[in-house]
N, C-alpha and C positions, 0 to 999 in steps of 0.2 A: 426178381430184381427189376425194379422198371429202366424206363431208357436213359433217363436223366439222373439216376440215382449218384454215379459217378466223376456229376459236375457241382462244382459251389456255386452257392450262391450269386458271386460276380459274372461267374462264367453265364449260369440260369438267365441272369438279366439283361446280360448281352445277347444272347441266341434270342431272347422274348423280342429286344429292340428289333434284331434284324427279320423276324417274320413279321413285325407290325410294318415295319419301313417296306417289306415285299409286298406287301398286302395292301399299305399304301397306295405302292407305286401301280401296283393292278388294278385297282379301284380309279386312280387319275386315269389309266391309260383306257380304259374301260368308260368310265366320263367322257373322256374325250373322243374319242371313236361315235359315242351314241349322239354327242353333239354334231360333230359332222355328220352323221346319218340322217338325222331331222333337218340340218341346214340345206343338204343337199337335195332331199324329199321337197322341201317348200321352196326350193326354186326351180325346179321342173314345170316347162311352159306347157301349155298342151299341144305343140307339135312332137314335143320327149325332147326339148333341149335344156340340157341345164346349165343357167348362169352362172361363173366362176367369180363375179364381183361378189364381195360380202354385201348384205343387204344395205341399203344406203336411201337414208330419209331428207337428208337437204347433200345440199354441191360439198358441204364439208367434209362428205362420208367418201365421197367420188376419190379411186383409187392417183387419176391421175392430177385433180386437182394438188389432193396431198403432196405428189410429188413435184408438184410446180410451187408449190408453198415453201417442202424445203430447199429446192432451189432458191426462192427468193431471197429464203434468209439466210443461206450461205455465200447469194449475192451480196447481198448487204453487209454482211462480216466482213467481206473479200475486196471490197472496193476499199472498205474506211484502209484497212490495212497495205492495198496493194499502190494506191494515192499519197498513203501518210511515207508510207518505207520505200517506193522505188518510183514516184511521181510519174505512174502511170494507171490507165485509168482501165475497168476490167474489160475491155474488148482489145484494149491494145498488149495489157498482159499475153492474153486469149492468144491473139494472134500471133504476139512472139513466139510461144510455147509452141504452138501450130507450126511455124515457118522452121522452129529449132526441129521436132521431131520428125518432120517431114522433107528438110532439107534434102535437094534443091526442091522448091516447090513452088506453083503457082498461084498467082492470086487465087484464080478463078477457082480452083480445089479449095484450095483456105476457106473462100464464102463460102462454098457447098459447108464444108465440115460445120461453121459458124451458124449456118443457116443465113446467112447476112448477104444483103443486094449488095448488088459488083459497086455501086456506086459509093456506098462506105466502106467498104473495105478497100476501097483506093484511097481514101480520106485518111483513113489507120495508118495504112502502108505509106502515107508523103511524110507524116507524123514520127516514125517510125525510122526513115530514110532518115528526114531530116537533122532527128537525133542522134546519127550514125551507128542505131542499135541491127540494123539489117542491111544489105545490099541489096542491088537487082543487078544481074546480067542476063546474057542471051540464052535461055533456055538449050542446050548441050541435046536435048534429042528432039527437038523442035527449034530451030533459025528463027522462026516467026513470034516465037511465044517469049516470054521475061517469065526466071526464075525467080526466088527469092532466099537469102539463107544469112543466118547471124554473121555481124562483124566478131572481132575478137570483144568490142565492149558491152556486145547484145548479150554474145555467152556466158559473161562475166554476172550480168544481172539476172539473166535468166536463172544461172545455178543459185544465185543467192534467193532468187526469186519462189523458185522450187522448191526449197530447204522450207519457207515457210508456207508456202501450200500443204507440204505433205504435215507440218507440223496441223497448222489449221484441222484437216482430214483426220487425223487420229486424235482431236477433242472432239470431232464430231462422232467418231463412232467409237468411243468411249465406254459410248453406254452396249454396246456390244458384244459377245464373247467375241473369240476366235474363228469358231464354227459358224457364228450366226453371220460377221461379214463376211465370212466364204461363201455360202449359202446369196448370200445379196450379192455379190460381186457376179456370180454365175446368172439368178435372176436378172439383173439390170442386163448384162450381155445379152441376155435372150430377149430382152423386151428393147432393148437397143437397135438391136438387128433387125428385130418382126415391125417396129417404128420404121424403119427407114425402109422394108421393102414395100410395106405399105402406103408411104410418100409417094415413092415412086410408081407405082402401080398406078394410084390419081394421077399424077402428074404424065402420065402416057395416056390418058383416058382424051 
C-alpha cells in the first residue's frame, strides 16, 4: 500500500502546495544567503576590511544622503501642516516639544538636542515666551542658569500638536509591517547614539 494511498484527492493537493511553498521558501532563503555571500566577497578591501555600505554609483545611493532626503520630505509635510493648524513654524514646534519633554530645561540643552546656535534658539524661545506658550524662571539646581517649561496654553497646543505628529508618522510608515519598524526603530537608536558619540569625539579633537 503506498504512503498516500489513504488520502483524496483534495487532501493530495494540499500536501503537493505545501512542499512546493517549502521548497520555495528554501530555494529564496538559499538565494539570498548566496547573494550576500558574493556582496560581501566584492567588498573586501585588500587590507580584509569589508564595507557594510551597499554598493553606491552616485550620492543618490549614499545611505546617509537617503536619509537626509526623507527627512526633507517629512520636513516639508510638517511645516505646511504645523503653520496651517497651530501657526507655528517647524523649529519652534521642535522646541516646544523639547522644553515639554524635558521640562525644567535649559536653552542651552534644547540647542545641543536641535543642533541649533544659542543665538537662534534664543530668537525661538522670545517667540515662544512672547506667545505665552513657555515660561522661563530661575533654574531650581543652578541660581545662575534660566529654566524653561510649558504654560498651561503651551500644553494645550502641544497635545493637540502631538495628536498630529504621531498621526503624520503612522502614514509614513505605512508602508511597513510591525516587525519591520521594530527592526528600524532599534537601527535609528543605534545609529543615533554611534552619530552623536562621534560629534563629540571631533568636537574634543
Amino acid at each position: 500500500m503506498g504512503l498516500f494511498t489513504d488520502l483524496d484527492s483534495a487532501a493530495l493537493q494540499h500536501l503537493f502546495c505545501l512542499v512546493v511553498s517549502f521548497n520555495q521558501d528554501v530555494y529564496r532563503k538559499s538565494v539570498q544567503e548566496n547573494v550576500m555571500r558574493v556582496c560581501l566577497e566584492n567588498r573586501f578591501s585588500e587590507s580584509g576590511y569589508v564595507s557594510k555600505h551597499p554598493e553606491a554609483q552616485t550620492i543618490e545611493d549614499v545611505i546617509t544622503f537617503r536619509l537626509q532626503r526623507l527627512v526633507a520630505l517629512g520636513e516639508r509635510a510638517v511645516r505646511h501642516w504645523s503653520e496651517r493648524m497651530f501657526d507655528l513654524s517647524l523649529n519652534e514646534w521642535r522646541l516646544l516639544a523639547l522644553v515639554q519633554a524635558r521640562s525644567p530645561s535649559r536653552a542651552g540643552d534644547i540647542a545641543d538636542l536641535l543642533l541649533m546656535d544659542k543665538s537662534q534658539t534664543s530668537r525661538i524661545i522670545k517667540v515662544l515666551l512672547k506667545r505665552g506658550l513657555i515660561r522661563n524662571f530661575p533654574d531650581p539646581n543652578d541660581g545662575r542658569a534660566i529654566a524653561l517649561e510649558l504654560t498651561q496654553e503651551g500644553e494645550v497646543l502641544y497635545s493637540r500638536a502631538f495628536e498630529e505628529v504621531m498621526r503624520n508618522n503612522e502614514r509614513i510608515l505605512e508602508v511597513l509591517s510591525v516587525e519591520e519598524v521594530q527592526v528600524f526603530d532599534i537601527i535609528l537608536t543605534k545609529l543615533v547614539s554611534h552619530s552623536s558619540d562621534l560629534l563629540r569625539a571631533r568636537l574634543r579633537r
